[in-house]
N, C-alpha and C positions, 0 to 999 in steps of 0.2 A: 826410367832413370832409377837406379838402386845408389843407397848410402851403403857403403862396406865401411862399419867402425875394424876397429883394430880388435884380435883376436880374445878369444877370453883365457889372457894368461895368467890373467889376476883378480881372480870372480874376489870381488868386497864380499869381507866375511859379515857379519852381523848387519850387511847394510840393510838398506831398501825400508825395513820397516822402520829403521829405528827412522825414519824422516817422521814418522809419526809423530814426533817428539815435537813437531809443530806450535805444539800450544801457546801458549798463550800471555798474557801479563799485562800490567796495565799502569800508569803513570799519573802521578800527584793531578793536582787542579791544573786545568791546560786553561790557556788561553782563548782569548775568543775567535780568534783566528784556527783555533785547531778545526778540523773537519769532525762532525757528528760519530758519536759511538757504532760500528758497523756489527751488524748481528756475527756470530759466530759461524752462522747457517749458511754466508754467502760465502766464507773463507774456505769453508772444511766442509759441508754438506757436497751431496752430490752436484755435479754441474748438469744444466737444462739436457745437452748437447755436446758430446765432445770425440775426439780420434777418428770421424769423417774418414771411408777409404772408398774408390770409388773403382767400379769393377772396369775388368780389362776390356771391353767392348763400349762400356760409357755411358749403359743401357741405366746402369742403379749406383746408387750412393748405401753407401753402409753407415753405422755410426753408433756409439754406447748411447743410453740412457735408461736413468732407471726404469723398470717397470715392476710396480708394488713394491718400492724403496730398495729396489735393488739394484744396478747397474747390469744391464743387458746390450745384447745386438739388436740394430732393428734395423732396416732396409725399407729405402723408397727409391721409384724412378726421379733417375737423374730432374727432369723436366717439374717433376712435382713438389709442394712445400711439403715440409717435414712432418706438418700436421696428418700428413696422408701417411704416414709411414705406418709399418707393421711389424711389431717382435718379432725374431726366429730364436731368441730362447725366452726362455724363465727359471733360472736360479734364483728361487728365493733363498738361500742360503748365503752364498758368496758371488761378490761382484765377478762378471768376466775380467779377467785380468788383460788379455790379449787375443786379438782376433786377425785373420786375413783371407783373400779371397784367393782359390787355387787358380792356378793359369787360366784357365781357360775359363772361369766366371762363372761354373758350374756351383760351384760348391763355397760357402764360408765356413774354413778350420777356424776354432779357438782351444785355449789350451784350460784347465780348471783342474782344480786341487781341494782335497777334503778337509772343512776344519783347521785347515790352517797346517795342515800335513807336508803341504812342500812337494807332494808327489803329486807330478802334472801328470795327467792323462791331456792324450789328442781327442778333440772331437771334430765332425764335419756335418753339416746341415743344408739341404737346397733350401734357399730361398725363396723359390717358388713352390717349394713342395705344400701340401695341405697341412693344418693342423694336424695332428695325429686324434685320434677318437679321445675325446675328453678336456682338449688341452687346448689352450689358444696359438700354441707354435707348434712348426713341424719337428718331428721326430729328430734328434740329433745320436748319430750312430760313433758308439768311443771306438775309436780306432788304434788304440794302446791298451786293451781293455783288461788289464792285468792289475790285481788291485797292490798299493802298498809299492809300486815305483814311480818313477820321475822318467818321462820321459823326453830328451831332448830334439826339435827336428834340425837335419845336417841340411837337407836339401830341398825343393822343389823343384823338379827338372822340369826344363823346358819342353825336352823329344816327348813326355809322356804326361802330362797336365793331368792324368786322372792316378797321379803316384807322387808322393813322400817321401822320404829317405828320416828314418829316425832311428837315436837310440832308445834302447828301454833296458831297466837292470833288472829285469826280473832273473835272474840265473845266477848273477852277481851283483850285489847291492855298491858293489863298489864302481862298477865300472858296464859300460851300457855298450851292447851285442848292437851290430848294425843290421837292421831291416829296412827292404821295403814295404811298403803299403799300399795298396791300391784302394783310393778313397770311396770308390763306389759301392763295394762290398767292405771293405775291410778287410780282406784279404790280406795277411802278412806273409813275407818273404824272408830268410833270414838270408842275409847276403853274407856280414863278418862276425864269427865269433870272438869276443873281444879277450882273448887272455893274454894282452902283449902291454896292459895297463894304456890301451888306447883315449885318448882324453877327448881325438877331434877328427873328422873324416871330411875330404875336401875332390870335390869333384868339376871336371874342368867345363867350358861352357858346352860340351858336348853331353855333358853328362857322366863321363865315364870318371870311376873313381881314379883317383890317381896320386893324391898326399893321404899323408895321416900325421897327428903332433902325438906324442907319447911323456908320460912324465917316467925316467928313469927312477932308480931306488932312491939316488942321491938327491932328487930332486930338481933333474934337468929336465928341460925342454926341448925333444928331440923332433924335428922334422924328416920323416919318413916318405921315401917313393914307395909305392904301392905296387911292386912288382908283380908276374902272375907266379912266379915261387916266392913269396915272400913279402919282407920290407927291406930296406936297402937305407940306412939312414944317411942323410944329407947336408945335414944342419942340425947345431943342438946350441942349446943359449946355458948358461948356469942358472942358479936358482935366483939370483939377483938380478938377471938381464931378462929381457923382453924378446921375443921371438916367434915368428908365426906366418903363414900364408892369409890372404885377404881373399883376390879372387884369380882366376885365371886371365892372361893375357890372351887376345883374339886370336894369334897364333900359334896361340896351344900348345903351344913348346913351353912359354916360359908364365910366371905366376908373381901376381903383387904381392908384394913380403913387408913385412914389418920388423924393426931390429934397432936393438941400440947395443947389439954384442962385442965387446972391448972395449977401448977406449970411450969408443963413444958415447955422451951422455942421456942426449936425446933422441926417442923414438922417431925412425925414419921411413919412410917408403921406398922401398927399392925393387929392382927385376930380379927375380933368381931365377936362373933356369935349374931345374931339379934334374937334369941328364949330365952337364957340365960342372954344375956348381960355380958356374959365372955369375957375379954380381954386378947388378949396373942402378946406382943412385937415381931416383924417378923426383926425389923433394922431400927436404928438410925445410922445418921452418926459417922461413926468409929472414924472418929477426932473431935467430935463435933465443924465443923464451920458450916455448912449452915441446910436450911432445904434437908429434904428427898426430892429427883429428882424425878426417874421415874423407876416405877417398870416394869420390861417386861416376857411376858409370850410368852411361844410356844402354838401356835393355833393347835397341833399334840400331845402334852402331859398335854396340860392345868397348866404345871409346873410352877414356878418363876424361869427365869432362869437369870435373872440379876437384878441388881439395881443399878442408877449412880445417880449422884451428879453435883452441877452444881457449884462447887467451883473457886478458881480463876481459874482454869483449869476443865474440865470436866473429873472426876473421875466415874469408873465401876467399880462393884465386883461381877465375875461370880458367879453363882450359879450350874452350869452345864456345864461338864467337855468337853462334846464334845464343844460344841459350842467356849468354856472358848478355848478348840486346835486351831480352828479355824481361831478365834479372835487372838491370838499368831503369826499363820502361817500369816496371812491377816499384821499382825503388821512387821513381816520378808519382807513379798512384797512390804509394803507400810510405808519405816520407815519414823519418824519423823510427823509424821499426826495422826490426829486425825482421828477414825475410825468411822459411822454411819450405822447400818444394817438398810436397808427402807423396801421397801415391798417383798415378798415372795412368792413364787408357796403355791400353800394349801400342797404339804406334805414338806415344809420347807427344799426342795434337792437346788434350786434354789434362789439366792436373788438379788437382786443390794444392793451394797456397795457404800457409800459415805466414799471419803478421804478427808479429808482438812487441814487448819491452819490458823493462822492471816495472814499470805502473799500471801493461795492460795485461792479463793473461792470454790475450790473444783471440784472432777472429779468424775463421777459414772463408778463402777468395775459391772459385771455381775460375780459372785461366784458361782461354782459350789460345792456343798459340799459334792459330791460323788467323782469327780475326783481330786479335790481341784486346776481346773484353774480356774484360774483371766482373764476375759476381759476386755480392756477398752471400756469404749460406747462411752462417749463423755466428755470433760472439759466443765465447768460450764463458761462462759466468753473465749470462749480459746482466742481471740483477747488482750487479757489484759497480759501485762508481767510478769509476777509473779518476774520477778530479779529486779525491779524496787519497788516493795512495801518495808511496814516499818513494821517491826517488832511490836507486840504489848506486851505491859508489864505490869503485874499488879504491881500496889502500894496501898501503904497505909499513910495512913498522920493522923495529928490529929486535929479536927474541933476546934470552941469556947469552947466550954466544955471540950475539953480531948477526947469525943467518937472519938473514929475511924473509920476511913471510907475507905471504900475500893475502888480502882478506876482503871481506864486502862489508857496507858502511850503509845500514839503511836509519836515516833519522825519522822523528816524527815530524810529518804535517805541521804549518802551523805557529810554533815552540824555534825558541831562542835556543841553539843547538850549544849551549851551555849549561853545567849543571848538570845533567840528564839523568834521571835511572838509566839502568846497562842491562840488558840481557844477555849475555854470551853464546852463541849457540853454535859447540863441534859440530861437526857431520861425525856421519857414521864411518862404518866401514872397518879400521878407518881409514884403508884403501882405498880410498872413492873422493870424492872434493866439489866442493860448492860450486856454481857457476854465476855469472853475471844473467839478469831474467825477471819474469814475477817471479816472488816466493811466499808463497800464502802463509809462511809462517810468519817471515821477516815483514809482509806485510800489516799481520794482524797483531803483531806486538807493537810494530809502527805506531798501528791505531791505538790503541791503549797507551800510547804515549811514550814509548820505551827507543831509545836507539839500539839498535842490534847490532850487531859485529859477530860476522860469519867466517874465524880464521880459517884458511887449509894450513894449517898446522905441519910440519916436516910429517912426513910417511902420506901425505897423502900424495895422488897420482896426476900425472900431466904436467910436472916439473920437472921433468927428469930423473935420470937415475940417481945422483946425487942426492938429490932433494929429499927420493923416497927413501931411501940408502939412512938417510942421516936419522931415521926415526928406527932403525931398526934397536929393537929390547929397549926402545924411551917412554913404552907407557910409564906414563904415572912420572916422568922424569923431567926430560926435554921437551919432549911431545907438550907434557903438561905445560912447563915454561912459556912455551909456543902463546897457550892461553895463557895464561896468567900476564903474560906480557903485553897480551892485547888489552889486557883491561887497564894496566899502567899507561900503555900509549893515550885509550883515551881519556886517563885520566889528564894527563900530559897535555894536552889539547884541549883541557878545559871544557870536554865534551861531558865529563862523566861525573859524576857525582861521585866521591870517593865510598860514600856512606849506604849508595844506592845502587850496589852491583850485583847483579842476579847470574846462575847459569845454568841452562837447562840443556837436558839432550835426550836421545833414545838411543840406545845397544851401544855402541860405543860411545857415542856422545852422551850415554847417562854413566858408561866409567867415567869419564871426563869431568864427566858433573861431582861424581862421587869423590874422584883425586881431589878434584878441587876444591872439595869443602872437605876432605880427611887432612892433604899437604899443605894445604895453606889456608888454613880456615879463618883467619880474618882479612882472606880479600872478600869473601861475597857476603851479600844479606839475604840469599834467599835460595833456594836450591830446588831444581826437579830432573828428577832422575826417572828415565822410564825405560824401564827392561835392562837396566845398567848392572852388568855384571860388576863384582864386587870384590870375586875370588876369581884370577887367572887358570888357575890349574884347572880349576871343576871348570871353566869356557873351556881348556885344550881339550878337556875329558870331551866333552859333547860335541865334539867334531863328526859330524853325521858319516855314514860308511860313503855316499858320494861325495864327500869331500877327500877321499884317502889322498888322490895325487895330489894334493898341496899340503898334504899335513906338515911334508920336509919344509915347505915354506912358510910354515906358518910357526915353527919351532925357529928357524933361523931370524925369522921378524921378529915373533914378540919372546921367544928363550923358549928352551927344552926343558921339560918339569924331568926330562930320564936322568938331567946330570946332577951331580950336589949342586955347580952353581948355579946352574939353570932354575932349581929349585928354587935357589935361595933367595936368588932374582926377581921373581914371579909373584915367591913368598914378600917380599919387600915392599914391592909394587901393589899387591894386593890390597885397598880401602877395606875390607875387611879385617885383614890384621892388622888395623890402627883406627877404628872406628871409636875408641876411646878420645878422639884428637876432635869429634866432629862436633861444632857447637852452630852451624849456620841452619837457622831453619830449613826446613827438608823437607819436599812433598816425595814419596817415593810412589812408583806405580809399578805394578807386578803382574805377570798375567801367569796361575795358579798352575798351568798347566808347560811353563817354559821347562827346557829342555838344554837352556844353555845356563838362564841365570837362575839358581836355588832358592826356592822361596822362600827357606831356611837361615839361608843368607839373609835374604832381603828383612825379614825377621830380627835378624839379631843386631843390623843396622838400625834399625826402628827403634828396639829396645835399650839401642848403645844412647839414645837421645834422649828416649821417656825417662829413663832411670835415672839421669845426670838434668831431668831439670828441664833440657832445651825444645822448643816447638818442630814437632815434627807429624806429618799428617799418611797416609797408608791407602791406598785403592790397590784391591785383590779383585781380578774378574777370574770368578770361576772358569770360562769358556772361552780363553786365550792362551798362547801361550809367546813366542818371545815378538811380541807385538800387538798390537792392537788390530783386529781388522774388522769386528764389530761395529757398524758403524753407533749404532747407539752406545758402545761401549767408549768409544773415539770423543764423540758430543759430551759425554760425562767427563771424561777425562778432561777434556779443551775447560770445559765449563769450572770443577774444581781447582786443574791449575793457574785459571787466569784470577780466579779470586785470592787464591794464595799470593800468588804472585803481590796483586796489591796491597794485601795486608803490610805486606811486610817491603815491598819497596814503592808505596805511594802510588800506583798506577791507576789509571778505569777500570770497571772491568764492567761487565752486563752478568745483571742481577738475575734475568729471567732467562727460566729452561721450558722446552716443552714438557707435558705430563709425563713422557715417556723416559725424556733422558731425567729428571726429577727422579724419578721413582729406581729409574735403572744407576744413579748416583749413590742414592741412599745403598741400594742393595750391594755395592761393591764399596763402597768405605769400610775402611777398619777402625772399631774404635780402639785405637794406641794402646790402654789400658788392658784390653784382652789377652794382647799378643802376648805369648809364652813360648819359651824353648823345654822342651822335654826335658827331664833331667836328665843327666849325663848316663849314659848305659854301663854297665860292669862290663867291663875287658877281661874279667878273668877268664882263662884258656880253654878251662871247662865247660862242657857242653849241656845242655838240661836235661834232667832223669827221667826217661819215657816212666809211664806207669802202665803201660802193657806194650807187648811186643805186635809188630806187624801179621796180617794172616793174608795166607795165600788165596787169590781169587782175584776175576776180572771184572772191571767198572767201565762203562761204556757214560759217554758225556751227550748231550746234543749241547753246541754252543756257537757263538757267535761274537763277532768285535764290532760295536756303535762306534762308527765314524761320520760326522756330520750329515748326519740324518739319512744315511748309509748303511746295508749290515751285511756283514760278511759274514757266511756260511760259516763253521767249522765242524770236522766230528774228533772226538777223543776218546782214546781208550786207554785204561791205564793196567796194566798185566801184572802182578805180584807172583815169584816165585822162588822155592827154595834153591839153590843151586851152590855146590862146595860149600859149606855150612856156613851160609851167607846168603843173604836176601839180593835177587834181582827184580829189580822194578823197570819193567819199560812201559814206555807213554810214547804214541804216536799221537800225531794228529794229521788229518787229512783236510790242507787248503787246496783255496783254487789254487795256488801257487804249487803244488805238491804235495809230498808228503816229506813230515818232520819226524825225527825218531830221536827221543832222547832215553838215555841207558844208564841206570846207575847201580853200581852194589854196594851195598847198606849192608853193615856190620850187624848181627844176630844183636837182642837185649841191648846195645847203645846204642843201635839206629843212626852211628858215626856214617855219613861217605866216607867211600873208600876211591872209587873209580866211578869216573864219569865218561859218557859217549855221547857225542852227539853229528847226527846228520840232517842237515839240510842243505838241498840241490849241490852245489860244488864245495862247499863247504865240511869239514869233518873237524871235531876236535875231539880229543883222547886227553885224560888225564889219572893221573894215580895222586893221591889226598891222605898225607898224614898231618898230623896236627903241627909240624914244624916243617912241611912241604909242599908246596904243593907244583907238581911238574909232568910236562907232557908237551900238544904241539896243538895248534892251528893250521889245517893246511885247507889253503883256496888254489882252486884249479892246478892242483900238484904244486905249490910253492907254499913251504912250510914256514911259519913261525913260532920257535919254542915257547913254549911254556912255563916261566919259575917262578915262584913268587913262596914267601913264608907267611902262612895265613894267623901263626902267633896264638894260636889254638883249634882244636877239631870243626869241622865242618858241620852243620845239623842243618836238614830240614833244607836242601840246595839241590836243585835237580828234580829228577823223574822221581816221583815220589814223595814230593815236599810237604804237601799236604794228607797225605796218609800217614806222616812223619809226628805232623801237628797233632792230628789225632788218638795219638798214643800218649800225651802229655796228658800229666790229670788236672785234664781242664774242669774248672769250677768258677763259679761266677767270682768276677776279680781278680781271677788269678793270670799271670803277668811275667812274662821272662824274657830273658834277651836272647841271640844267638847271634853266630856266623855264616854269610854266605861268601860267597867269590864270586865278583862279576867279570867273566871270563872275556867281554869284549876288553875294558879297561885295565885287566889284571889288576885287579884289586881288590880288598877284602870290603865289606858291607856287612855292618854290622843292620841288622833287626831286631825292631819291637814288636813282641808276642801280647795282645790283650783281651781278655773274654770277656765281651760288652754285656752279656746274659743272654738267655733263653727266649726261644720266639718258636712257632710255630710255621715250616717252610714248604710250600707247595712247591713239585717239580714233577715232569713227567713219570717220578717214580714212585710217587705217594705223596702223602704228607708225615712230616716229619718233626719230632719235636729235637728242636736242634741248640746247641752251642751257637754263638755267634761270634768268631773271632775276627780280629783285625789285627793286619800284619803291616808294621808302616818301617820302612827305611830311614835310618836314624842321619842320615846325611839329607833326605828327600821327605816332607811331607806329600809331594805328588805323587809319590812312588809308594802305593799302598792297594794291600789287596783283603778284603774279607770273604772268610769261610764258613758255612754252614755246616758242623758234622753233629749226625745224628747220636743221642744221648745214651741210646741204649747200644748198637750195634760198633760205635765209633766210627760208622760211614761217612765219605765227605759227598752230601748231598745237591751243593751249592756253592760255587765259585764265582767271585766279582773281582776282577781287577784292572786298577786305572794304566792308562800307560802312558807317562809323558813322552816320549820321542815321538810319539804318532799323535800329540797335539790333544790327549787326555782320552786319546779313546777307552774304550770301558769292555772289556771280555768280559762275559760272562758265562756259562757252563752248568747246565744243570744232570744230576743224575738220571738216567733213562731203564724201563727195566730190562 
């Protein structure tokens, strides 16, 4: 039996991590009836045991747990206890995020990402294979094994169990080329090259490909037949509807679809046939409140045998009478819980069972569905008391306008549900939306004594189109109302303490936090904001190159920074441009190396509260970036905001840390009083006076990029020569990924650019650079986009040659200037700070050298900083270090060779 959720038409932007935002708080003197203070360790540490999958023959059981504090696979036979069990990896870096077993039980694929990079690689491991020479697990072979992409899998077919279907962008960072994979070698196949802005590929039970969804320019959602000349489009939704294939129907003519296109508001399941273009209704929800869940099929009959709903409660309606028995009998053995079937033997006799609820995080049952016994395997957290948690509730309230909005309602333990401190906590996304279930956040603020209230706020998803519609450009507006009104509600209900209302969130929900205490700063007493972007525009900026096909929906949701209003909108919305407003105590948490929210930002939010007087507190982890996934970085964080928290709205909180997260607190605090913004850079148009001119000759690099404990090859060479009485500088570089060529010519004695070239794989751009122009083109896969932008003065030290550029400056210890670059992906101009920290002594494959030590730091970006070593006598640049926030703070480095 397979669960088919609904398509990804609307990947939640900033979500997932910001749940992180979990933490914590804690509540006045409780009564004696409250239940004892719960470690932090049982809420947020790793669990004993957890994501159980059990292989297609029935022979093994899979399942995470750490090994040497890290979250891994480990695999035991079915028959045996867990204690027997044995790891097939060891990441000590980062937890396995996701794991499965290929058809036919050979092999366990999981997917892992560097640092926090985002870019998934496939792996595959036998189970039974030996350790490898050294190592306590067998060898795990990447089967994406290209570094610096993200690879998605479309399929695992059934005809061919030792083969994958994935995309991978290495060719195009925007959009991911169809391969297959043959898991035993690795062996890759390239089946479709993607230059049609392909987003999804869908293959029927036979295997054969046969749809494709594509995002148009404008921002639609087109379903594609997969012709042998071609695509043939069939279906398209606009930027505001929902539209997409699920799986194939058994008779292979026609395909479950998902659609809420015209009128209609809520998401539905229906037949398309993609020859015809017939439509036939399969089920809408039967009460019409939310959209359609998830449809699920037997992988043994190819049937629809269920479809549930994700209402305030998570609603099923069988399709199929035996299972429908089952499910009954399973409900008789396991009352009062919610029921989850997970994975299955291939003839569906065998499954694990998930039970759970708001109080319990749940236990996995081993089902037989021939004898019809129940085993237990294991509890989800067993250390964690389940008679100690808090009920959770849904409500409803009515926002500024009258909409309604639906929310969850967890009290503490215990406590006379009046009075209360309040914790407010958005979700992310904020595409995305709360569920009814445990939630170890809403849990652990419970316990410190706090009621929680978890609005879905208008925009978020599973209400309809309407619902989501009505949030579109209300950051900071509506949206925010949403909350704020929640806290009125339970004010209103005598639930809340007017005096004692907290809001805390991560990525989106620490905008939320930040609106909240910028728009309305005396509703709350206490505020945490974690990875909460602050300024709009610089979030559109960092819209990564695989997010391109929703960029159009992401400008019609939250505004267009390209129009004046859109600007102005944004500009308005933005808690940074009123951060003068903000007087609610404030923990802010930043990870040094984010890529969406500015640290810079985050900076001058701190400093808007130091200066003015009001209590405001700062954690920087150098080795994060828009999240938390450190777990000791995680435990310091939980531990300093639950303490804040009751400072300032009366809660519990737990005094004690281990030595580890102790030590790792101390070293990511900021003391408030440090923090400083640069001073303001000179804007004048003028460029700085080299004091000697470039000389022609080649420099050859050996270098490398540190990515979680990682390193990438690189070689570089940088060519100097004279050409029409003007300098050309080319710099290659040869990655695994190819080769990069970048080209510029440099104006004789001002060392102004003039033109820039650059190629890498499908990729070219061209531009011509005067100091009041700058214009050319971007062209990916032959489809151009121009170039224009007025840079407001000359260009210096940008491009192939930037630091041979630096090197002509009459650097001296102290000496300090600013300049202009252009960041050609954003079209924008960047401004830098030049500064010469003093002299040091630099060993590199090419001598030693007594060198300059400069640092070049981006006046909008403290993360975005690079230092150079050029040598004193020659002006050679012998040494290059620089950071790079998109790729989660990796570090190039480069050294001269002779």
């Amino acid at each position: 039996m397979r669960s088919s959720a609904r398509p990804n038409y609307s990947r939640p932007i900033l979500t997932t991590l910001l749940i992180l935002v979990a933490l914590l708080v804690v509540v006045p003197v409780l009564h004696a009836q409250s239940p004892p203070l719960i470690d932090r360790e049982l809420f947020f540490g790793d669990p004993e045991i957890a994501g159980a999958q059990i292989s297609p023959d029935g022979a093994y059981i899979a399942f995470i747990k750490p090994l040497k504090g890290t979250r891994n696979v480990w695999v035991k036979k079915t028959a045996e206890p867990f204690s027997s069990a044995k790891p097939i990896t060891a990441d000590t870096a980062r937890p396995i995020p996701a794991y499965f077993w290929s058809r036919d039980g050979k092999y366990v694929l999981f997917v892992q990402d560097k640092a926090g990079d985002e870019n998934y690689n496939v792996y595959a491991v036998d189970p039974a294979g030996a350790p490898a020479a050294g190592l306590e697990v067998p060898s795990a072979r990447n089967l994406t094994d290209v570094k610096g992409v993200r690879a998605f899998i479309y399929a695992v077919p059934r005809t061919e169990p030792d083969a994958i279907y994935v995309g991978i962008n290495d060719r195009d960072k925007a959009w991911h080329d169809l391969y297959k994979v043959k898991i035993s070698t690795g062996e890759r196949t390239l089946v479709r090259k993607n230059t049609d802005r392909i987003t999804g590929w869908v293959f029927d039970l036979k295997d054969q490909l046969k749809l494709a969804t594509r995002s148009a320019e404008n921002g639609d959602t087109e379903v594609l037949r997969v012709d042998a000349n071609g695509f043939q489009k069939i279906y398209s939704c606009n930027v505001f509807e929902a539209c997409g294939p699920v799986r194939y129907h058994k008779d292979g003519e026609r395909t479950y679809f998902l659609t809420n296109k015209g009128d209609v508001d809520l998401v539905r399941l229906e037949l398309l046939n993609p020859t015809t273009g017939k439509e036939e209704l399969v089920e809408a929800d039967p009460l019409s409140h939310v959209d359609f869940g998830n449809a699920t099929f037997s992988e043994v009959s190819d049937e629809l045998i269920a479809t549930s709903y994700n209402d305030e409660r998570p609603r099923i309606y069988w399709k199929d009478k035996q299972f429908e028995s089952d499910y009954k009998l399973l409900q008789k053995k396991l009352p009062n819980k919610e029921l989850a079937f997970g994975s299955s033997t291939k003839d569906e006799k065998l499954w694990l069972v998930s039970a759970y609820g708001d109080t319990d995080p749940g236990a996995t049952y081993l089902f037989d569905r021939t004898t019809k016994n129940l085993a237990l395997q294991y509890q989800i957290r067993e250390k964690l008391n389940r008679d100690y948690l808090a009920p959770m509730k849904p409500v409803r309230y009515k926002s500024s306008d009258g909409l309604e909005i639906p929310a969850y309602l967890t009290l503490p333990k215990g406590v006379e549900a009046k009075n209360l401190p309040v914790i407010i906590v958005p979700h992310g996304g904020p595409w995305g939306r709360d569920s009814w279930g445990y939630n170890s956040f809403a849990q652990f603020l419970a316990n410190r004594g706090y009621a929680v209230l978890q609005p879905n706020f208008r925009a978020s998803t599973g209400y309809g189109k309407k619902f989501l519609d009505a949030g579109n450009k209300q950051w900071g507006e509506k949206m925010q109302d949403d909350v704020t009104w929640g806290a009125k509600y339970l004010i209103s209900q005598g639930i809340a303490d007017p005096k004692r209302i907290g809001i805390m969130g991560g990525s989106y929900g620490g905008y939320a936090t930040l609106a909240g205490v910028t728009f309305t700063p005396d509703v709350y007493a206490a505020a945490v904001s974690i990875v909460g972007p602050s300024n709009l525009i610089t979030l559109l900026e960092s819209i990564p190159p695989y997010w391109e096909q929703i960029r159009v929906l992401f400008y019609q949701r939250m505004g267009d920074p390209n129009t004046p209003e859109g600007k102005a909108q944004l500009e308005r919305q933005s808690p940074l441009n009123a951060a003068a407003k903000i007087k609610t105590p404030l923990l802010v948490v930043q990870g040094a190396n984010d890529p969406r929210v500015n640290k810079r930002e985050s900076d001058q939010i701190v400093i808007a509260l130091r200066d003015r007087g009001f209590p405001v507190e700062y954690l920087v982890a150098p080795d994060e970036g828009h999240g938390f996934a450190r777990p000791v970085n995680n435990m310091a964080m939980f531990a300093s905001a639950e303490k804040f928290l009751a400072k300032y709205l009366g809660g519990r909180y737990q005094e004690s840390m281990t030595p580890e997260v102790t030590q790792r607190l101390k070293d990511i605090s900021v003391d408030v009083k440090t923090v400083s913004l640069p001073k303001r850079m000179e804007t004048s148009s003028s460029a700085p006076k080299p004091a000697v001119d470039l000389q022609p000759g080649t420099s050859s690099y050996k270098a490398s990029i540190a990515l979680g404990g990682q390193s990438i090859p690189l070689t570089l060479k940088t060519e100097i020569k004279e050409e029409n009485g003007a300098w050309t500088v080319n710099e290659t570089a040869l990655t695994p990924q190819g080769e990069i060529t970048d080209k510029s010519t440099i104006e004789k004695a001002s060392l102004l650019l003039k033109k820039r070239y650059i190629k890498q794989g499908p990729m070219t751009i061209e531009m011509d650079v005067a100091p009041d122009k700058i214009s050319g083109s971007m062209t990916m896969n032959g489809q151009a986009k121009p170039i224009d932008a007025n840079p407001g003065g000359a260009l210096f030290a940008d491009g192939a040659g930037t630091f041979e550029v630096i090197a002509a400056l009459p650097l001296a210890d102290g000496y300090s200037v600013g300049f202009r670059n252009f960041d050609v992906q954003k079209q924008k101009i960047q401004m830098k700070q030049l500064k010469v920290l003093g002299t040091e002594s630099v060993t590199v494959p090419a001598g030693t050298f007594d060198a300059y030590k400069v640092e070049i730091v981006a006046a909008d970006n403290d993360a975005d900083k690079q230092t150079v070593w050029i040598a004193k006598d020659s002006r050679k640049v012998v040494k290059i270090s620089a950071v790079i926030p998109s790729m989660g703070g990796a570090v190039l480095t480069s050294e001269l060779t002779p």
